[in-house]
C-alpha positions in Angstrom: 26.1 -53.4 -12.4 24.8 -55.5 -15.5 24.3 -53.2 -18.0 25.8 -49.9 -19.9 23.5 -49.0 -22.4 25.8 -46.6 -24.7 24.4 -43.9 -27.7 26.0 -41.4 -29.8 24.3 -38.3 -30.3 24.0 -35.1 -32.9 21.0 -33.4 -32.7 18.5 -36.3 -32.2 16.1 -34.4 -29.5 13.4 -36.0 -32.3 14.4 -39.9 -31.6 16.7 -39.9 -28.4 13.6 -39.3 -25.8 12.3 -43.1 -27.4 15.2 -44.5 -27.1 16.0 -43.8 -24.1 12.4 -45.0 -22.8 12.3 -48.5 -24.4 15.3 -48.9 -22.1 14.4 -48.2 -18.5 13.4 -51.9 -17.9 17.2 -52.7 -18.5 18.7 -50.3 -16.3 16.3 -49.6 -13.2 16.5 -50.4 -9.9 20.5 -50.1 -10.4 20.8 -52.8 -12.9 22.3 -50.6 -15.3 23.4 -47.3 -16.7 22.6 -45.1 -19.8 26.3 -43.7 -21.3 25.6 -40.6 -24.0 28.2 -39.2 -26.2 27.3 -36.4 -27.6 29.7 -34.6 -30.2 27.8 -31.0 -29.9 24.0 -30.8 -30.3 22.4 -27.4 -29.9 19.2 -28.5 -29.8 17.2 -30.3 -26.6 18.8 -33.7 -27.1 21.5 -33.2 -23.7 18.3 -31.8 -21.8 16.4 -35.2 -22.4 19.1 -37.4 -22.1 19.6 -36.4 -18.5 16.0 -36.2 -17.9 16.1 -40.1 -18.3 19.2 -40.2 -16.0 21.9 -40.8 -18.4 25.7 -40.0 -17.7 26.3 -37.5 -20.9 29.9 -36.5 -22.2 30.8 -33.7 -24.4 33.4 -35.2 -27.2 34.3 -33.8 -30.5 33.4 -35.7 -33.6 35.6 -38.5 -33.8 33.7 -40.6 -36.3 31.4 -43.0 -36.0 33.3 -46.0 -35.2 35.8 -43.9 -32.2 32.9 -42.4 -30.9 31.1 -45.5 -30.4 34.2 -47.2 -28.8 34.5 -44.4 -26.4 31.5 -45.0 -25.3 31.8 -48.2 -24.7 35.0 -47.5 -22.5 32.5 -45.3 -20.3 30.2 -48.2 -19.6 30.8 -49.7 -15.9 28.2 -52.5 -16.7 29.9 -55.9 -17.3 27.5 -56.1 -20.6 27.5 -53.1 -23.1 24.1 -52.9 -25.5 25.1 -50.5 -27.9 22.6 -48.8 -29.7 22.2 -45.9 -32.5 19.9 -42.7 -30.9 16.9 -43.6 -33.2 16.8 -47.0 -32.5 14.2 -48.6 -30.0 14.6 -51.7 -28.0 11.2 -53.7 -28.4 9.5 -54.8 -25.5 10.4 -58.6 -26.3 13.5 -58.0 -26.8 13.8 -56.4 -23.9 12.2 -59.1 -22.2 14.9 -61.6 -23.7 17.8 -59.5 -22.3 16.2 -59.5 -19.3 15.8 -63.3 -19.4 19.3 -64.0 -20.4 21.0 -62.3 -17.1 18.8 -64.4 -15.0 19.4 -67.4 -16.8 22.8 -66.4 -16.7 23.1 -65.7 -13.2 21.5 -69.4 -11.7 23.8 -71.7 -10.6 24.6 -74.7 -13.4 25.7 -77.0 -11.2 25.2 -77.8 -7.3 28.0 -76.5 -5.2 29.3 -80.0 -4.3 29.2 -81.3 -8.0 30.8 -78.5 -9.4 33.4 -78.7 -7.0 34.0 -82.2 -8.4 34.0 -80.8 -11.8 36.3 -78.0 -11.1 38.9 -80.5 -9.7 39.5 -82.4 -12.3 42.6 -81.4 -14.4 42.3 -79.8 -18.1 43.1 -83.3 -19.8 41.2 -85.5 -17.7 37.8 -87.0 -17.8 35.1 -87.9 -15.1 35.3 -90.9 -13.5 32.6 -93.7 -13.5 31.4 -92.4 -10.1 31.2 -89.0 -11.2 29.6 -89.9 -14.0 26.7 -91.5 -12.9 26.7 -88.3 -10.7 26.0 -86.2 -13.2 23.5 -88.7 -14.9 21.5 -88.6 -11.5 22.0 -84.3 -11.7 20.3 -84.3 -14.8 17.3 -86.5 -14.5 16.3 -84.3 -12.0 13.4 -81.5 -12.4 16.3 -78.4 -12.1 18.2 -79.7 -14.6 15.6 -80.4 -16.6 13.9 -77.1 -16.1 17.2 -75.5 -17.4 17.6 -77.5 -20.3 13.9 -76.5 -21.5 14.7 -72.8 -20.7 17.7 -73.1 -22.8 16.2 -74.6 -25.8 13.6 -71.6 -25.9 16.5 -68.7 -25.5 19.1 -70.2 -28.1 19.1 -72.0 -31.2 20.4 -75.1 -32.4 23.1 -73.3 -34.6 24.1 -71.2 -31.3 24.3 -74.5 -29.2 26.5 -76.4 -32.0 28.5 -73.4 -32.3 29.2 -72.8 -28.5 30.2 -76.5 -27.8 32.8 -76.0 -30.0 34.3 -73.5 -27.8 33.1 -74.0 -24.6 35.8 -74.2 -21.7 34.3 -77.3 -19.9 34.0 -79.5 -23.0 36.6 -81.9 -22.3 34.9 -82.7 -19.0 31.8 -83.1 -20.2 30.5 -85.5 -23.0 27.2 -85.6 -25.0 24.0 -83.4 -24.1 25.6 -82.5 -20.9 27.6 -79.9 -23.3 24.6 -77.9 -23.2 25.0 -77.2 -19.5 27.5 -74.3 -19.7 26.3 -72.5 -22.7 24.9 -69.1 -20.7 28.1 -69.0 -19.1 30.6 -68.8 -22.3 28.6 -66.8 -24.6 30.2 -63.3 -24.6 27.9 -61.9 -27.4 24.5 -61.6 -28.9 23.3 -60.3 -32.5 19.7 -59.6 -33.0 16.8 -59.1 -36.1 16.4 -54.9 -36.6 13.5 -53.8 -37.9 14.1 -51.0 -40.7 11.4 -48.1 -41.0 11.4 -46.4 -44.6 8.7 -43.4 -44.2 7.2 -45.0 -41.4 7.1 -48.8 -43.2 8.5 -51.6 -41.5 11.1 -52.6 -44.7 10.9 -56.7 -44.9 12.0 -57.6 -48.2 14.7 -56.2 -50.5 17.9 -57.4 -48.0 16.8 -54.9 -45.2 15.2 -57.7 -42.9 16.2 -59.5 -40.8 19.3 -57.4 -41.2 20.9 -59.1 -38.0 23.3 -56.5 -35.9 25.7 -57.3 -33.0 25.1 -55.0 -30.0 25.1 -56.8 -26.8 28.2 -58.0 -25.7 30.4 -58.3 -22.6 32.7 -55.4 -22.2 36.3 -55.8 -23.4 36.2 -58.2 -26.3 34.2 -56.3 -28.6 34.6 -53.6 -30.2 33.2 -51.4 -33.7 36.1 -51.4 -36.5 37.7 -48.4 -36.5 39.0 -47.6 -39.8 35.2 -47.8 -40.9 34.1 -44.4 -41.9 30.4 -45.3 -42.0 28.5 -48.6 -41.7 30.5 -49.6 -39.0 30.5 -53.2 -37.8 31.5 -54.5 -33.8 33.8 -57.4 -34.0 34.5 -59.7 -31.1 36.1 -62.8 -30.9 34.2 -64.7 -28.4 31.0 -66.9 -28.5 27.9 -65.2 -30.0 24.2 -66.4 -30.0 21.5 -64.7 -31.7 18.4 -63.4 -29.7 14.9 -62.7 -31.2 13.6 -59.7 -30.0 13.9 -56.7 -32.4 15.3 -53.9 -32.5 13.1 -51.2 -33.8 15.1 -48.7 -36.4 13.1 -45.5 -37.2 15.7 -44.6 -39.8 14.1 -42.6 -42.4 10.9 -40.9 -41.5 10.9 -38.5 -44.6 12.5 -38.3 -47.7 14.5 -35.1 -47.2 16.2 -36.6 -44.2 17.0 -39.7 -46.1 18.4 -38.1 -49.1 20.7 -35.9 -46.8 22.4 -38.8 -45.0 22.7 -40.5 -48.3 24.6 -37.7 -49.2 26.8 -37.2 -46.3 27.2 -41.3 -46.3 28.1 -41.5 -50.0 30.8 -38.8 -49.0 32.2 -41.0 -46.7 31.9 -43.7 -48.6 33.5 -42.5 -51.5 36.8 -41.6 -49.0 36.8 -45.6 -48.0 36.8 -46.3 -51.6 39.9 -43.6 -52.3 41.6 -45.3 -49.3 41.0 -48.9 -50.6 42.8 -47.7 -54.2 39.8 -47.0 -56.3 40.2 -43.7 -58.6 39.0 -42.2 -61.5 35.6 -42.1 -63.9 33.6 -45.9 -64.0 31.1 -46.1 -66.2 30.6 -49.5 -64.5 30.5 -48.0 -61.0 28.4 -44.5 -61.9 25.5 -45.8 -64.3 25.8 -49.8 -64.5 25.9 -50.6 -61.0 22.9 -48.7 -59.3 20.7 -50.3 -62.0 21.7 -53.8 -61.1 21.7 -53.0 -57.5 18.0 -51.7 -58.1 16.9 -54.9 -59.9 19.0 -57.1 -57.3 17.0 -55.8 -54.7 14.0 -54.9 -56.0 13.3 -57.3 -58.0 15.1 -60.8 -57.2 14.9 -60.0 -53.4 11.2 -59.2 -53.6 11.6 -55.3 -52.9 8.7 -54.6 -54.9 6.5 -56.5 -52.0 7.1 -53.5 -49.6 5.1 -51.2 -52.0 5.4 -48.0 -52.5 8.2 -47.2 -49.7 9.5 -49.9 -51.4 10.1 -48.7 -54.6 11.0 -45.2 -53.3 13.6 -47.0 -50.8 15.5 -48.8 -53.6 15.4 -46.4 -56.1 17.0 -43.6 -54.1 19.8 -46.5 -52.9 20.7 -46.9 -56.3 21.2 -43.3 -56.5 23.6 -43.5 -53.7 25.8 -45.9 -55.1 26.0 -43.9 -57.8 27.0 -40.6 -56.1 29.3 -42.8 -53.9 31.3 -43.9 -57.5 30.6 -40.3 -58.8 32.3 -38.7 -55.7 35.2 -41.1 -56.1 36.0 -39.6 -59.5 35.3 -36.1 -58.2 37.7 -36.6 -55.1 40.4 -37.8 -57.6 40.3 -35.2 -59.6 41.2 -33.0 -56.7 43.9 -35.4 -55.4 45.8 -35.1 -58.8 44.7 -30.9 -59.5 46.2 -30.8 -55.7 43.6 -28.0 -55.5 40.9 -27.9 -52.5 37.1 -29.0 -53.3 34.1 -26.8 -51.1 
């Protein structure tokens, strides 16, 4: 199996159903798997997810960082693509997933020359025979065809990256370096698209707003001891695809403002943790207003209109609850008392 696609869910019956769709090219025919975690919905979102075939546990709330993780221990796939229930993989990206397991899976050498290769001990070098072997390998129309494939899946900042790292660079010199990227890269960011009220947010830092999700499984993993705005970390080779991921966050202001209110609780406990206390002036009231011009204003937020404006207004009000509820968490840390 090739793929675990893996989702946390709480009541997402509105998003999980599109989700779960934009995926089926990835995992049918038995190429993959759909994992669901879900921490106790009581409304349809179980009854869909099984509708599109997917294996669903029942786990308490563990946050968002553990739950994700035990997904990803669920997965049987080789790869994990993790992904948030009202996210949507685009068709392209799709498409480039798709295209990356079958690059993946072609042979990189011929049988006999890779033999060759493979015999050759970690501190040696090919031979002139070998060598002109390998010359001959790659003027020919596979190699070649490879090569051009490569060049349109990965950049020029991925290639420089994974020769630094690759496992058979000190048997191979120059271009030929090229030849094993495919085979070393363990992970793969990609560009999300943000929706604000139905408005695909480009400016204002919330595009291209790159986010690792696909990744073999067993070297990556999402930082626990994040609360919220949790991150996956892995220490192996990563190249970034172009294909986006389509994030239909916020399709009304009432839901927005209430997971700005629940975030900027948990953000607030981060900020406890990492020794911040007490009132800030700075923090409550100075700044949100230079977040809002940052954003708005320097990082052309204003060009996203009206959603725009909206969007990074009600941000700065989040950072300043976030401060806000710092101060109003110390105070009940010192009083000893218990806050509703």
């Amino acid at each position: 199996m090739k793929l675990s696609v893996c989702i946390i869910t709480l009541n997402e019956e509105a998003n999980i159903g599109r989700t779960l769709k934009s995926v089926q090219p990835l995992v049918s025919d038995g190429q993959g798997e759909i994992i669901v975690v879900d921490s106790g919905s009581t409304d349809k979102t179980v009854e869909i997810a099984k509708s599109y075939g997917a294996k669903v546990f029942t786990e308490p709330w563990k946050g968002f960082a553990a739950q994700k993780n035990s997904a990803i221990e669920k997965g049987q796939g080789e790869w994990i693509l993790s992904l948030d229930a009202d996210e949507e993989v685009s068709p392209e990206l799709a498409a480039e997933i798709e295209g990356f397991f079958s690059f993946r899976s072609q042979p990189v050498f011929p049988p006999e020359l890779l033999a060759k290769l493979q015999a050759l001990g970690p501190d040696e070098t090919p031979d002139e025979e070998l060598s002109k072997e390998l010359a001959e390998y790659h003027r020919t129309p596979a190699s070649t065809a490879r090569h051009k494939q490569m060049k349109q899946m990965f950049t020029w900042q991925d290639l420089i990256k994974a020769h630094r790292k690759m496992k058979v660079a000190s048997k191979l010199e120059g271009e030929n370096l090229e030849d094993g990227i495919g085979l070393d890269l363990t992970a793969f960011t990609m560009p999300r698209q943000n929706h604000f009220l139905c408005r695909w947010i480009r400016h204002g830092g919330f595009y291209p707003d790159k986010k690792l999700r696909l990744f073999q499984k067993g070297g990556t993993y999402f930082k626990s001891a994040q609360r919220v705005h949790e991150t996956a970390e892995t220490s192996g080779i990563t190249a970034s695809m172009r294909g986006h991921l389509i994030h239909h966050a916020y399709p009304t202001l009432s839901g927005y403002i209430e997971h700005m209110n629940k975030y900027s609780s948990l953000g607030a406990e981060m900020e406890l943790e990492k020794g911040r206390k007490g009132f800030s002036l700075i923090n409550i009231v100075i700044r949100p207003w230079l977040t809002f011009i940052y954003n708005y204003i320097f990082r052309l937020g204003f060009l996203d209109g009206k959603e725009g404006l909206l969007l990074h207004l009600y941000h700065a009000t989040y950072v300043s609850w976030k401060y806000a509820k710092v101060w109003e968490l110390t105070r009940k840390h010192q009083s000893g008392t218990k806050m509703p």
